[in-house]
N, C-alpha and C positions, 0 to 999 in steps of 0.2 A: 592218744599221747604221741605217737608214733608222727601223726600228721602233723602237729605243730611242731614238734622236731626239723621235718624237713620244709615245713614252710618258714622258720625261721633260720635257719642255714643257709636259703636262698633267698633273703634280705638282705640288702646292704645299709650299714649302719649310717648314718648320719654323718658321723662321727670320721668317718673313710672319707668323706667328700674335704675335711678339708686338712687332713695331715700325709707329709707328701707319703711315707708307709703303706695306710691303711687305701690311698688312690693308688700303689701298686701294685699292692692285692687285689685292690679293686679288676685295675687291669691284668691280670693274671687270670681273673675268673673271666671276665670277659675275652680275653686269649683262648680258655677251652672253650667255654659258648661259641668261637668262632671256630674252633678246630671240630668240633662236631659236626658243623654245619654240612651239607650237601655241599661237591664238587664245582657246581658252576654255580654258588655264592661263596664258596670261599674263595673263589679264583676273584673275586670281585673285590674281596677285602684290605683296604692298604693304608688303615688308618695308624696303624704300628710304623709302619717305613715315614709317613708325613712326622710322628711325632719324631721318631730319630735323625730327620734331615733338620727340622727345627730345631731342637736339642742342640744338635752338632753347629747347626751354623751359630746358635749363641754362643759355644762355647769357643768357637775360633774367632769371632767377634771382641769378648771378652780376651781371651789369654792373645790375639796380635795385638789390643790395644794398650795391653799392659804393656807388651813386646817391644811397640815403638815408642812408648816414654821409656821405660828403661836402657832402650839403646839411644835413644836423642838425649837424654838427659835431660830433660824436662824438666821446671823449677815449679812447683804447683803455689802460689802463692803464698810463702812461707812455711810452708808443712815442711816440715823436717825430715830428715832422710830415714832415719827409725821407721817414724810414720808410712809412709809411701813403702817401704819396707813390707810392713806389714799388710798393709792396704795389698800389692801385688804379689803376696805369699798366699793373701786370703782370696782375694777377687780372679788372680791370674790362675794361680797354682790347683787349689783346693778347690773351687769351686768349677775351674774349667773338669779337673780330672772327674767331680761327680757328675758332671753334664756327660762330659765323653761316657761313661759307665751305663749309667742309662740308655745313653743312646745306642751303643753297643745291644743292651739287651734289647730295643726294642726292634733295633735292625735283626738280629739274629732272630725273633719271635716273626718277623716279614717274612723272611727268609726260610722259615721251616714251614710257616702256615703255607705260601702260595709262590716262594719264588717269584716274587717280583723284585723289579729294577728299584723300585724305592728302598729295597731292603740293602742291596749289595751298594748302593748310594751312600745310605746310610750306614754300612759298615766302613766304608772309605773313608767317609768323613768324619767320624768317630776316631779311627786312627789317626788322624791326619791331626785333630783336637788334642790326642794324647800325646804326639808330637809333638805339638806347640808349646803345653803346657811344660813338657822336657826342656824343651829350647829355650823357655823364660829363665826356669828354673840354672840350667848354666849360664843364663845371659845375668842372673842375680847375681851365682859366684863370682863369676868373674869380673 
């Protein structure tokens, strides 16, 4: 009984592969499986640091492009100003800060596992995304 215990604990459910949660569980376990690992493969491991430069650069992607129709004044074919409102509270704002958050932990996870340069990359630019998304956020108020 004992045995099916622990060979079901160390399945991953179906179910994880496609709600974003359960794929960050996912990588968390896969985080220890790599923190186990022997010294000269973990020093080899930087698939943490690529997702959080990725991450980051979508999220500074998205929150400058909001940035620059909001400061140009952009007329988007009749959408109303509500609209676009919303659209860049949700697309610029909200959505940039959970990219940054992520990418944050997944730099910090770079960064403890092997000290590598994709981790402190991706800490920069994680910051840099939480920035942005500030910067919209007064460029709305005012």
């Amino acid at each position: 009984m004992n045995i099916e215990r622990s060979n079901f604990s160390q399945e991953k459910d179906s179910i994880g592969k496609i709600t974003g949660f359960f794929l960050f569980r996912n990588l968390i376990n896969s985080y220890n499986d790599d923190k186990n690992l022997p010294d000269d493969e973990r020093k080899n491991v930087k698939k943490y640091g690529s997702v959080s430069i990725t991450l980051s650069i979508i999220a500074i992607l998205i929150s400058v492009s909001c940035l620059v129709c909001v400061i140009s004044n952009i007329e988007f074919f009749g959408f109303s100003y509500i609209l676009m409102l919303i659209i860049f509270i949700l697309c610029g704002v909200i959505l940039t800060l959970l990219l940054s958050i992520y990418s944050f932990v997944f730099a910090v996870m770079q960064v403890r596992l092997n000290r590598r340069s994709s981790g402190i990359i991706g800490i920069v630019l994680s910051i840099l995304a939480i920035v942005s998304a500030f910067l919209l956020v007064f460029f709305l108020i005012t």
